[in-house]
C-alpha positions as CSV (number, residue, x, y, z in Angstrom):
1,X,-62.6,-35.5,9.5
2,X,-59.5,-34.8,7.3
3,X,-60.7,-37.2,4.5
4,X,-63.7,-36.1,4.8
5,X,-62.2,-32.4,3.5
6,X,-60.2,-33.3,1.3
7,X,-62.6,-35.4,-0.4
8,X,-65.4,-32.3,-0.8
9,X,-62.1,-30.0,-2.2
10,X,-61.5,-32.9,-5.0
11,X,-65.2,-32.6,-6.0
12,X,-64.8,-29.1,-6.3
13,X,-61.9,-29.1,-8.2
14,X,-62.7,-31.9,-10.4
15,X,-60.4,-34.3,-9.4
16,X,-60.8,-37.9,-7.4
17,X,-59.5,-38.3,-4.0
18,X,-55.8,-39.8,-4.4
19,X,-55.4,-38.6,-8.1
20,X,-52.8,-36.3,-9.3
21,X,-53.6,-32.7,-10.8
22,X,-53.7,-33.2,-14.7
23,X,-51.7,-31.0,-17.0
24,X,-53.1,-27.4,-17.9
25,X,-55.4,-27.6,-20.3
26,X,-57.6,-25.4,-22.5
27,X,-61.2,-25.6,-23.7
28,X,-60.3,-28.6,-26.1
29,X,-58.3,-30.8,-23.7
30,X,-55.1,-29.6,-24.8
31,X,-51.9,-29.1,-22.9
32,X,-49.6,-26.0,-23.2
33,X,-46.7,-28.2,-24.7
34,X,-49.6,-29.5,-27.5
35,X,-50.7,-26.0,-27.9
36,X,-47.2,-24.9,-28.4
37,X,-47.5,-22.6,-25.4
38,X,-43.9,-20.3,-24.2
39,X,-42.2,-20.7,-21.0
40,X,-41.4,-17.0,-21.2
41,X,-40.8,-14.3,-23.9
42,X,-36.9,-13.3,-24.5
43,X,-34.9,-11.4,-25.9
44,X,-32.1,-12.3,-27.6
45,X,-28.1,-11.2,-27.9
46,X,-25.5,-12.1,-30.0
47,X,-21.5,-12.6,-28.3
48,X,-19.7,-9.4,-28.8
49,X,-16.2,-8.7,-29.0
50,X,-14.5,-6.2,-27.1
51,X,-11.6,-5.1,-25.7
52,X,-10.8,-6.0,-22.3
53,X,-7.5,-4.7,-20.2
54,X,-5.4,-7.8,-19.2
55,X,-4.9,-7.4,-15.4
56,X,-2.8,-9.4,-12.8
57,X,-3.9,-9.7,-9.6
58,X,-1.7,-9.8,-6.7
59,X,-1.9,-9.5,-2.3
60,X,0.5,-7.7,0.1
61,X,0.7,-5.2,2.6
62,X,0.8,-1.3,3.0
63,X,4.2,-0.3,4.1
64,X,5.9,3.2,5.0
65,X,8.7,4.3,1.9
66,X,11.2,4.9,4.1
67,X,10.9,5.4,8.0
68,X,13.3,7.5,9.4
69,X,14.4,6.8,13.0
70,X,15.0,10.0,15.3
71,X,17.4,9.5,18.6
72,X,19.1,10.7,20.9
73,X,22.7,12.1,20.2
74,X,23.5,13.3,23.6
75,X,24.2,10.8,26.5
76,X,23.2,10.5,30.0
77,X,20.9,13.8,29.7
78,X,17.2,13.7,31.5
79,X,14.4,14.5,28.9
80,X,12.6,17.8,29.8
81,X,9.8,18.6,27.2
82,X,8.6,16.5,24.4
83,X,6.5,18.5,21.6
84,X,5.6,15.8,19.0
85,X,2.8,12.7,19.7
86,X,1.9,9.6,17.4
87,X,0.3,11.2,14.1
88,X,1.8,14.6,13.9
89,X,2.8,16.1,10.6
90,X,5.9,17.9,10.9
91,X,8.5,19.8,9.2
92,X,12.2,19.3,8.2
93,X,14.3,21.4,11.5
94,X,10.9,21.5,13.9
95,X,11.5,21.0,17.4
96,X,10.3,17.8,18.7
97,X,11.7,17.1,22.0
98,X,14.5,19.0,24.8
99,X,16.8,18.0,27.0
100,X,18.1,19.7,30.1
101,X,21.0,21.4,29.2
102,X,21.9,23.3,32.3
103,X,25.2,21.1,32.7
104,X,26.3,21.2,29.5
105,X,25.8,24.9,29.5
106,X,27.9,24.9,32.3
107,X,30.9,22.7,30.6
108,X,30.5,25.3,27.2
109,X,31.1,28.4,29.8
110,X,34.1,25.9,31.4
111,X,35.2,25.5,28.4
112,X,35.5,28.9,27.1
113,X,37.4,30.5,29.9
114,X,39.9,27.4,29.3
115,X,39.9,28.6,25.9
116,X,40.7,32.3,27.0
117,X,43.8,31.3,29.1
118,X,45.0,28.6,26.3
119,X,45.1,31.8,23.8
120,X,46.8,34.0,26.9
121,X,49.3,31.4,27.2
122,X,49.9,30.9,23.7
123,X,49.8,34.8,23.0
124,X,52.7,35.2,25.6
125,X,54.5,31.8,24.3
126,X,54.3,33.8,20.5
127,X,56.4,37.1,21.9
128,X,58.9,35.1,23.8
129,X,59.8,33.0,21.1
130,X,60.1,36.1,18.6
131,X,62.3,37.6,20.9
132,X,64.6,33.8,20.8
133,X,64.7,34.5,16.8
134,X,65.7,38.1,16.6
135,X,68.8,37.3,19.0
136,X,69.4,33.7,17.5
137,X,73.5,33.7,17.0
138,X,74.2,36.7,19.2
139,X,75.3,34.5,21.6
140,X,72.6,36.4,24.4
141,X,70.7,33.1,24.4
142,X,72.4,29.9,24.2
143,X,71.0,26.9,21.5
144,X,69.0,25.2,24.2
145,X,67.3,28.3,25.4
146,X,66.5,29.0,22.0
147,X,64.7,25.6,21.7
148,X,62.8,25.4,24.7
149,X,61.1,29.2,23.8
150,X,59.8,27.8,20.2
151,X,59.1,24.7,21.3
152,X,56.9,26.6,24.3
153,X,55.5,28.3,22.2
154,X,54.4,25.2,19.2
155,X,53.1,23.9,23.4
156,X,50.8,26.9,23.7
157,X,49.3,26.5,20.0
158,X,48.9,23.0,20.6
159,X,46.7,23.8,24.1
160,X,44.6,26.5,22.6
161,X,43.5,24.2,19.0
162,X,42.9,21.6,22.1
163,X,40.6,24.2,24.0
164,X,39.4,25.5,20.8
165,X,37.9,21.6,20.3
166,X,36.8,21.2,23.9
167,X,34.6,24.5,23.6
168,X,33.2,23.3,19.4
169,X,32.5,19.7,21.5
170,X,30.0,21.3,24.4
171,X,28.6,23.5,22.0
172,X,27.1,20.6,19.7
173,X,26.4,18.9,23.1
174,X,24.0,21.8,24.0
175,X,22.8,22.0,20.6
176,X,21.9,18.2,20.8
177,X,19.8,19.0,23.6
178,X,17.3,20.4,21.0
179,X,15.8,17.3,19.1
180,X,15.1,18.1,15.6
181,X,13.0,16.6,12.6
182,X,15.3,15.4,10.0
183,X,12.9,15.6,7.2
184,X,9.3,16.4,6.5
185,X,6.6,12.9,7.1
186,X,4.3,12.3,9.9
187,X,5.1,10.8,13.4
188,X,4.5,6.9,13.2
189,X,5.6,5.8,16.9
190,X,7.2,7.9,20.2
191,X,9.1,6.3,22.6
192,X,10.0,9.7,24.4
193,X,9.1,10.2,28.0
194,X,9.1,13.2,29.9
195,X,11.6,12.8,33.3
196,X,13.6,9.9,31.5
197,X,17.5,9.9,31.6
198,X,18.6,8.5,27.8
199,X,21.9,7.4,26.3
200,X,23.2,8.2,23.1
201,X,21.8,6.8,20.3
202,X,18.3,5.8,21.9
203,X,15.3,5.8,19.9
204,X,12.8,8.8,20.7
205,X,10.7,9.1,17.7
206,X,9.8,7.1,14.0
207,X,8.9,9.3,11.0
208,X,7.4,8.0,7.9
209,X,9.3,10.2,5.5
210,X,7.6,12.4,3.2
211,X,4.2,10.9,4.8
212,X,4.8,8.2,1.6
213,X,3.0,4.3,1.5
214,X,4.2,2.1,-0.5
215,X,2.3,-1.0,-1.6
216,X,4.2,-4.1,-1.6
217,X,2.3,-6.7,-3.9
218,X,3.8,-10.3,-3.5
219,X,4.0,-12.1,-7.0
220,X,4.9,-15.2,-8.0
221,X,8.3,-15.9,-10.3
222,X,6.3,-16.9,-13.6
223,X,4.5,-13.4,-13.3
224,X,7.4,-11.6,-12.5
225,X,8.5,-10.8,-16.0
226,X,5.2,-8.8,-17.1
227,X,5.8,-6.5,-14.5
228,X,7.8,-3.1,-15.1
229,X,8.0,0.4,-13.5
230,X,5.4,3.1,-14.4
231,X,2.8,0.3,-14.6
232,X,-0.3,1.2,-13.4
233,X,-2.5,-0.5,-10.9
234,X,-5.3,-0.3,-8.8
235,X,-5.4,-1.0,-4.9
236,X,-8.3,-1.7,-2.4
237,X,-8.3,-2.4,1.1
238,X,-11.2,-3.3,3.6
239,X,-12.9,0.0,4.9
240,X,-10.8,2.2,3.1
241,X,-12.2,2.2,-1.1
242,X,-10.1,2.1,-4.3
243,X,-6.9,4.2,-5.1
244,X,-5.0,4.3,-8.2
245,X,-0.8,3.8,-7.8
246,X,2.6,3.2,-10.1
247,X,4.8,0.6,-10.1
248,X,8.3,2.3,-8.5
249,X,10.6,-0.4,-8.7
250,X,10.7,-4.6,-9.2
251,X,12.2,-6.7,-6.7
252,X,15.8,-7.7,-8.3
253,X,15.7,-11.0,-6.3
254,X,12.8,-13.6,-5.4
255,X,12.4,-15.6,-2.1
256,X,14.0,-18.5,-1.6
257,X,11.3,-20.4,-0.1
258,X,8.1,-18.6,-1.5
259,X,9.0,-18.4,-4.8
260,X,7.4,-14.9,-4.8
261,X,9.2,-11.7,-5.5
262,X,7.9,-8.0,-4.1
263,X,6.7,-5.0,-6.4
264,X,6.6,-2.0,-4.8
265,X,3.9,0.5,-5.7
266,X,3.7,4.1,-5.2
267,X,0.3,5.2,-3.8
268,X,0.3,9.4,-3.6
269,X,-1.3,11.2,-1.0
270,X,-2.6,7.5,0.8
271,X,-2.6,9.3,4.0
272,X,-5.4,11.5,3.3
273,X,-7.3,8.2,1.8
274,X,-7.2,6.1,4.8
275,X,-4.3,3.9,4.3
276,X,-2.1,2.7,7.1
277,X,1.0,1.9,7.6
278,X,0.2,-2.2,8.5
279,X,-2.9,-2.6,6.2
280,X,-3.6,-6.1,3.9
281,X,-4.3,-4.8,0.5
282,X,-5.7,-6.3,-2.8
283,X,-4.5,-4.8,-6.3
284,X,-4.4,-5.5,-9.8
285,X,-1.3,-4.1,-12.4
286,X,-3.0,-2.9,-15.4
287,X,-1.2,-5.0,-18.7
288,X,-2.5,-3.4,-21.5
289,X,-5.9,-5.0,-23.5
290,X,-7.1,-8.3,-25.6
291,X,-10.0,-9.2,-27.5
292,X,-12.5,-10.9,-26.3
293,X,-16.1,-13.0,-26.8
294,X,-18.7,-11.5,-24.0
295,X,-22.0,-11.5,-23.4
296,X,-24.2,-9.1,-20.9
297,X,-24.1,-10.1,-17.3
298,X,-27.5,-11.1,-16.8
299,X,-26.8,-13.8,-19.7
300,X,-25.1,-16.1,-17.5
301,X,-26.6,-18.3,-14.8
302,X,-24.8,-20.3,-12.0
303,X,-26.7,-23.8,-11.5
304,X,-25.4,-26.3,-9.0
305,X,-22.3,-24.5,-9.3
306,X,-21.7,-23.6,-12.7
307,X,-21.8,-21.0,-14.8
308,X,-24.3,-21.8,-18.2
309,X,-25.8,-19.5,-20.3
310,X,-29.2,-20.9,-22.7
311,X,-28.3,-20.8,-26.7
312,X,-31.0,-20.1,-28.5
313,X,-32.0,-23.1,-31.4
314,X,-32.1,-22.6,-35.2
315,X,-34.4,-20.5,-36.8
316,X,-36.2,-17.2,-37.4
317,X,-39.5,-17.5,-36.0
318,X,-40.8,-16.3,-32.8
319,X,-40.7,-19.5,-30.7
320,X,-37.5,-21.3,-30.5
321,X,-36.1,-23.9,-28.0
322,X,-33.0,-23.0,-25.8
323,X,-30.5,-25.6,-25.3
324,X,-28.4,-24.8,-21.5
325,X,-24.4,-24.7,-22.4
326,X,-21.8,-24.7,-19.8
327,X,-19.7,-21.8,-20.2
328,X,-16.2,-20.5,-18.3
329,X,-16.3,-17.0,-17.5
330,X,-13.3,-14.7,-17.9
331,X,-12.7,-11.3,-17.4
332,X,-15.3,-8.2,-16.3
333,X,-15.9,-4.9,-17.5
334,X,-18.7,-3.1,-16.5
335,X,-21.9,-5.3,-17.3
336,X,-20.2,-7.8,-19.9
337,X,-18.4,-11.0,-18.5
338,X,-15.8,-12.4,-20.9
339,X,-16.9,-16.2,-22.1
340,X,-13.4,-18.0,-22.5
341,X,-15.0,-21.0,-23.7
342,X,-18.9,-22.6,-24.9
343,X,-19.6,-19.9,-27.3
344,X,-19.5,-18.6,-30.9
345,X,-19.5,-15.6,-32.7
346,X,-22.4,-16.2,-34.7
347,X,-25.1,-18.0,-32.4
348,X,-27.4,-16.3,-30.3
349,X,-28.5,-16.8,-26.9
350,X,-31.1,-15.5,-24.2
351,X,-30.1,-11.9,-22.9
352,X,-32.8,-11.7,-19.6
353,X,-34.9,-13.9,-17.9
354,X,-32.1,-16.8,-18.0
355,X,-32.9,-17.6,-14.5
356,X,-35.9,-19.0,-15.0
357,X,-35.4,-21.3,-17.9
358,X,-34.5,-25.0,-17.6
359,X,-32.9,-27.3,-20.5
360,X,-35.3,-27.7,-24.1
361,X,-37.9,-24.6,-22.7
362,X,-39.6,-23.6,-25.9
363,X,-39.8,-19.4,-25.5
364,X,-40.7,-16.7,-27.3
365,X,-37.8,-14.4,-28.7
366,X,-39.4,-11.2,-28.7
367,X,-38.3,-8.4,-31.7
């Protein structure tokens, strides 16, 4: 039944059963590649050269400037209110967590009134030992008497400087109840719980300083050199877009191991553009410019994985055959591509329509 069809469709179409579909032909019995028939109408560019900025690309990491760690100063105190959480911006001297200071209130008041007699003491110590001077060779007192009044009374001094410390010590006790910001930033971590019983020195809070990221590009020795502060560059991260930064400062020293050194780039305001402390981030330092051969975007093909561009054959007339040259691509800028190598200055080659065009295509190059 099947050969049966296919035999009525090859009557139809002119053809045999089991004979192949003959070349295109026109009235005469000529083929297009007799007739001199295009594959497609072009049109044509020259390489330009242009300026393109020499860039170095480079990975690392978004990192705070400087994290400032906030702790405890007063020991063995139970922590009664905490006023700062993960993300808050705060101020230099803002209150972010108290202690309970009812003891140490109580060991400033003790303190104090051991103050008051030390002075009493050292008030009375003052008279008796002026009176010792004004009768010193009389005879009324003898030499021994003499000495134990001043030296009584250099006793009472000493106890009321000692007092005078004891109450200064409780007072910045109760004053270190009050945990304060040391400097402007936002609040990166909190390890401060409500009810908890700290010692001295015990992290409460982490501050990124300034609310400041840093980009911290890993590069290898050789590239080192071409890097400098106040560089521009240019950094991108996943879900977060494209931000411009300035080099701050070159790693003075380059891993052992790795081989690669850090540069660390100033990125202003990164807060506000997404960035996070943590982040993998892609960037390229800005070099300056070269000259370069390029050709429009849409000039280049990749075929079995390679880049080739069609060159357009000798001649002025309309129809012209393309030849297909392998070509290295270099840099980008906008819609031209750099073409390191394959190309010259003065040959021309098919601007659109590339795609479509295989090796020795005759085409027309249209004006």
């Amino acid at each position: 039944m099947y050969r049966k069809a296919f035999a009525v469709l090859a009557l139809l179409v002119g053809m045999a059963p089991g004979q192949a579909a003959p070349e295109e032909r026109d009235a005469q019995g000529q083929s297009r590649e007799a007739r001199g028939r295009p594959a497609l109408s072009v049109t044509a560019v020259q390489p330009r050269g242009r300026a393109l900025p020499l860039l170095l690309s480079a990975n690392g990491s978004i990192a705070a400037w400087q994290e400032a760690v906030i702790g405890s100063e007063a020991a063995n105190l139970r922590l009664a209110e905490v006023h700062a959480q993960v993300g808050d911006v705060i101020k230099r001297g803002q209150l972010l967590a108290l202690f309970r200071g009812q003891t140490v209130a109580a060991e400033l008041a003790q303190a104090r009134a051991s103050l008051a007699e030390a002075q009493a003491t050292w008030a009375e110590a003052v008279e008796t030992a002026g009176r010792a001077r004004s009768v010193a060779g009389t005879g009324v007192l003898s030499e021994q008497q003499s000495t134990q009044y001043l030296t009584a009374e250099r006793t009472a001094l000493a106890r009321r400087d000692l007092a005078r410390a004891q109450v200064s010590s409780q007072a910045l006790r109760l004053a270190q109840t009050r945990v304060l910001a040391s400097d402007d930033g936002v609040i990166s971590s909190r390890s401060a719980t409500p009810g908890a019983v700290v010692g001295a020195g015990q992290e409460l809070f982490r501050l990124i300083r300034k609310s400041r990221l840093e980009w911290r590009a890993e590069v290898t020795s050789a590239e080192l050199s071409r890097l400098r502060a106040g560089l521009g560059a240019r950094i991108s991260a996943a879900g977060v877009g494209t931000v411009g930064g300035v080099v701050r400062v070159v790693a003075p020293t380059v891993d052992t191991v790795t081989r690669n050194a850090l540069v660390y780039v100033d990125i202003p305001e990164a807060l506000k553009h997404g960035f996070r402390a943590g982040m993998f981030a892609r960037g390229e330092f800005a070099l300056g410019s070269s000259e370069g051969l390029t050709l429009p975007q849409d000039a280049i093909v990749m075929q079995d994985g390679f880049n080739f561009v069609f060159r357009l054959g000798p001649g002025s007339g309309e129809m012209r055959r393309v030849a297909r040259i392998k070509v290295v691509p270099g840099r980008r800028q906008d819609q031209w591509v750099e073409v390191r190598s394959g190309i010259r200055a003065e040959e021309q080659f098919v601007a659109s329509g590339a795609a479509f065009l295989a090796d020795g295509d005759l085409v027309r190059v249209a004006r």
